[in-house]
C-alpha positions as CSV (number, residue, x, y, z in Angstrom):
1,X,84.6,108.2,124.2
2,X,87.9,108.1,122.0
3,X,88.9,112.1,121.3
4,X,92.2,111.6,118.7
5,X,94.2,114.7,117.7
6,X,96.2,115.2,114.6
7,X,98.4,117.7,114.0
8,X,98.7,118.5,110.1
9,X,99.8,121.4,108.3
10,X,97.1,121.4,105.7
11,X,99.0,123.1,103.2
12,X,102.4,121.9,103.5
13,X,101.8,118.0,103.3
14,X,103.3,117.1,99.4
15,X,103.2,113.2,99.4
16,X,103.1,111.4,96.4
17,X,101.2,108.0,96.4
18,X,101.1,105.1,94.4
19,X,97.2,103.7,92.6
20,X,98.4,100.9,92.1
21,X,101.0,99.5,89.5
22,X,101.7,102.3,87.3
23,X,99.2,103.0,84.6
24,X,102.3,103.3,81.9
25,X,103.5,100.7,80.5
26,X,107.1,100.5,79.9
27,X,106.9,101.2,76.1
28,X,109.8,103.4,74.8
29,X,109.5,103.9,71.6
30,X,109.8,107.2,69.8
31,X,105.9,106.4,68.2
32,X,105.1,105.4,71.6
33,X,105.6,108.4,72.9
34,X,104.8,110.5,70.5
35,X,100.9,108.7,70.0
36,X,100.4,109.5,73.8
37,X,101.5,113.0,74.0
38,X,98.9,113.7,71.0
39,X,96.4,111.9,72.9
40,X,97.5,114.2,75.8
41,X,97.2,117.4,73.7
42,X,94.6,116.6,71.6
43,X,92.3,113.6,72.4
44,X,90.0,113.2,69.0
45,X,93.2,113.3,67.0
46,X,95.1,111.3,69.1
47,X,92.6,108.6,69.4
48,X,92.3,108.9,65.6
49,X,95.6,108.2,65.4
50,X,96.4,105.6,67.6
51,X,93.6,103.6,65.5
52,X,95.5,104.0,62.7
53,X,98.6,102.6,64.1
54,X,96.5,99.5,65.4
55,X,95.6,98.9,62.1
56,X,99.0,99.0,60.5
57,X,99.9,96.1,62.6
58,X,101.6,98.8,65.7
59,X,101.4,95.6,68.5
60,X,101.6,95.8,71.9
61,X,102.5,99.8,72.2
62,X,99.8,101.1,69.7
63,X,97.2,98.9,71.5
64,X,98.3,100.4,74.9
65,X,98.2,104.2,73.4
66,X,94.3,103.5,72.0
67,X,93.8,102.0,75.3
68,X,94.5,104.9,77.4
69,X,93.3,106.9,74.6
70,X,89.7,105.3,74.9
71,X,90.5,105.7,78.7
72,X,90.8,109.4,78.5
73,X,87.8,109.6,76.2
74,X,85.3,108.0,79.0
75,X,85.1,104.3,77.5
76,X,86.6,102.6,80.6
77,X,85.2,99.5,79.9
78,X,86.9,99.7,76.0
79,X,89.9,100.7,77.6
80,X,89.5,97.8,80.5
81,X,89.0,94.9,77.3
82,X,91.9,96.3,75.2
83,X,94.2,96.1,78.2
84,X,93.3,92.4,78.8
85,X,93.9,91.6,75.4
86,X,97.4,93.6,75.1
87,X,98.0,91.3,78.6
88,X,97.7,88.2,76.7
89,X,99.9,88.7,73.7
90,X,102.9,87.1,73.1
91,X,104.5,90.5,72.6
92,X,103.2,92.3,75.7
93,X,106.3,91.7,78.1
94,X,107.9,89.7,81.1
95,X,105.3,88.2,83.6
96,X,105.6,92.3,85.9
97,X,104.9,93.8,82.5
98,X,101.5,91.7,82.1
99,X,100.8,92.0,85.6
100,X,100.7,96.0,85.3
101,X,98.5,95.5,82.2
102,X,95.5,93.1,83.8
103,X,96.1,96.2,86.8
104,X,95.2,98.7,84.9
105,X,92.2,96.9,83.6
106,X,91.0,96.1,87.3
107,X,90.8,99.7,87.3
108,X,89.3,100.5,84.1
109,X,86.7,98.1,85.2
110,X,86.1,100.0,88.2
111,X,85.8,103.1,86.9
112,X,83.6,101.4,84.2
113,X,81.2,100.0,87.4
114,X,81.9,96.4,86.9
115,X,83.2,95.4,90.0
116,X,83.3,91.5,89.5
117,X,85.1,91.8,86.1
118,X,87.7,93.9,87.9
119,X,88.1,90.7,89.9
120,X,89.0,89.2,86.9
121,X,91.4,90.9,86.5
122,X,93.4,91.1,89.7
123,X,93.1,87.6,90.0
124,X,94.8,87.5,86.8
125,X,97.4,90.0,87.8
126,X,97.7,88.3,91.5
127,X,98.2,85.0,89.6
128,X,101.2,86.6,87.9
129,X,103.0,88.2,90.4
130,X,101.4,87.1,93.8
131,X,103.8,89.0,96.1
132,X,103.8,92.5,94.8
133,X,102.9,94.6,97.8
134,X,102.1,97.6,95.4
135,X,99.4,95.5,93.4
136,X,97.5,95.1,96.9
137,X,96.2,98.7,96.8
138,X,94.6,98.0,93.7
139,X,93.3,95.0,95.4
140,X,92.1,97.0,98.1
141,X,89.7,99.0,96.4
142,X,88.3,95.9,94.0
143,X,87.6,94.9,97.1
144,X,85.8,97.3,98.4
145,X,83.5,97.8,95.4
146,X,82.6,94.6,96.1
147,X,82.2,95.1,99.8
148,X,84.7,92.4,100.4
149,X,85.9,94.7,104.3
150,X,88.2,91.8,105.5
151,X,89.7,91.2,102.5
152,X,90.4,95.7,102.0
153,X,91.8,95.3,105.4
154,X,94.0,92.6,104.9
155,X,95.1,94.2,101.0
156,X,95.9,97.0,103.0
157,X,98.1,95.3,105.7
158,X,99.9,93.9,103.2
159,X,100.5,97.0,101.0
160,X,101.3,98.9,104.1
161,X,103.5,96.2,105.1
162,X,105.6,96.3,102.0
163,X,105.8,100.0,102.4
164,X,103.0,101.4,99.9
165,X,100.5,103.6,101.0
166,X,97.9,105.7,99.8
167,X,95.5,108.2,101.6
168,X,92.7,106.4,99.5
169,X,93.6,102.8,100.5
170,X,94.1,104.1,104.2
171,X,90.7,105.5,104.0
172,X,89.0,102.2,102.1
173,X,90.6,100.1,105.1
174,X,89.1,102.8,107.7
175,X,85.8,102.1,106.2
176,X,86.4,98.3,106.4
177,X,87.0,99.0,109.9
178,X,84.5,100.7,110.8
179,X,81.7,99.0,108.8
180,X,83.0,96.1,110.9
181,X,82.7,98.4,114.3
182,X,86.3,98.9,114.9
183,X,85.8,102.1,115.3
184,X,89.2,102.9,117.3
185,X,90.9,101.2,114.6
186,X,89.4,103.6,111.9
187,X,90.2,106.3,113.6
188,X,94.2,105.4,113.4
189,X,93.3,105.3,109.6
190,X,91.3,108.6,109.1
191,X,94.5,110.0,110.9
192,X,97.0,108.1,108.4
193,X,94.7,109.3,105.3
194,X,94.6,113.1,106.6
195,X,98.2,113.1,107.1
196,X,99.1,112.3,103.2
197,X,96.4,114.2,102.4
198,X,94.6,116.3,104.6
199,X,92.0,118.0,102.1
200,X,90.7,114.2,101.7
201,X,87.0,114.5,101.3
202,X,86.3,110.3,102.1
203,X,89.0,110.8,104.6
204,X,87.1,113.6,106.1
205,X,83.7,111.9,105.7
206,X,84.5,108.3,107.4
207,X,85.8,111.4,110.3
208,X,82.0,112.6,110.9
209,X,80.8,108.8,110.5
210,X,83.0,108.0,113.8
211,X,82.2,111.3,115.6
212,X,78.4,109.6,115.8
213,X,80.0,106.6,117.1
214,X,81.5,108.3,120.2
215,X,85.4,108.6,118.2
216,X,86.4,112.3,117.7
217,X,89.5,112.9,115.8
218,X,90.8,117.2,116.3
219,X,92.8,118.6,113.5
220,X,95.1,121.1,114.4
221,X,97.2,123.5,111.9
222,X,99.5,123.4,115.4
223,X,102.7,121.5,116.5
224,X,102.0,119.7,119.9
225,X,104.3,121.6,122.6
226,X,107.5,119.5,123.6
227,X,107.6,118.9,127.1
């Protein structure tokens, strides 16, 4: 029997952790940024409005603002489509720019439920910018809606390697872990997940799943003693 113990404070841990390539595009105009902070404060209006600026010819940025706009409004799969299409226009930005685009329609897609056109997607953004260690956490949970455990594991390794982390990707490679009974392994993870975040609920779950395989993990609000 494995018997871990973590010492968190569970109120004091305040890390902040990347999803991914950043949902925000690096649009700067005034427009810009004035069409998302309506969608912010008032979603009907601001989706109203983003439409509008669509369809007086607004590019790349008033594309992007409907897309979050539809985002925010529950039409992931919308949202997902318009950010492919934004990703293939000549005015949509260097190669990193595109790549951040097709990212955040892997995610849409996900959050839409349509795992394999995620895929799609990443492979697209991949294709783009293969070595961005920060586009393997997205990566990692594509993966893992499609069950893909090695392939999480190895997204992770990577990410990790290039020094992003997540308490969600550190849980998804747990699970890949342990679905593929390396339980002591998982453990390590569940600990690294708790210790970002410690109020974690998957974190905490994947916790009781080992516990029935013999691997208990003890968190303590304490300090170990020095010696």
């Amino acid at each position: 029997m494995l018997h871990i113990k973590i010492f968190a404070a569970l109120a004091a841990v305040s890390a902040q952790e990347p999803d991914g390539i950043s949902r925000d595009a690096p649009v700067t105009s005034p427009r810009y940024a004035d069409c998302v902070q309506l969608v912010d404060a008032d979603l009907k209006l601001g989706r109203i409005a983003a439409q509008q600026w669509v369809s007086e010819g607004g590019g790349a940025e008033a594309r992007h603002c409907l897309a979050q706009a539809d985002l925010k409004a529950g039409f992931p799969k919308l949202a997902a489509l318009r950010f492919e299409e934004i990703a293939g226009r000549n005015d949509a930005g260097d190669d990193y720019v595109r790549a951040r685009l097709y990212d955040q329609a892997a995610l849409s897609w996900l959050e839409g439920e349509e795992p394999s056109l995620a895929g799609n997607a990443l492979d697209e953004a991949l294709a783009l910018v293969p070595d961005s260690g920060e586009l393997q956490l997205t990566a990692a949970k594509v993966y893992a809606a499609q069950e893909r455990w090695q392939d999480v594991i190895d997204a992770v390794d990577t990410a990790e390697a290039a020094g992003f982390v997540s308490s969600q990707t550190y849980v998804l490679r747990g699970r890949g872990r342990y679905t593929l009974a390396k339980y002591e392994d998982a453990a390590y993870d569940v600990v690294a997940a708790l210790t970002l975040n410690p109020k974690n609920i998957d974190a905490l779950v994947l916790r009781g799943d080992l516990a029935q395989t013999g691997v208990n993990i003890e968190v303590s609000l304490d300090a170990p003693d020095e010696e």
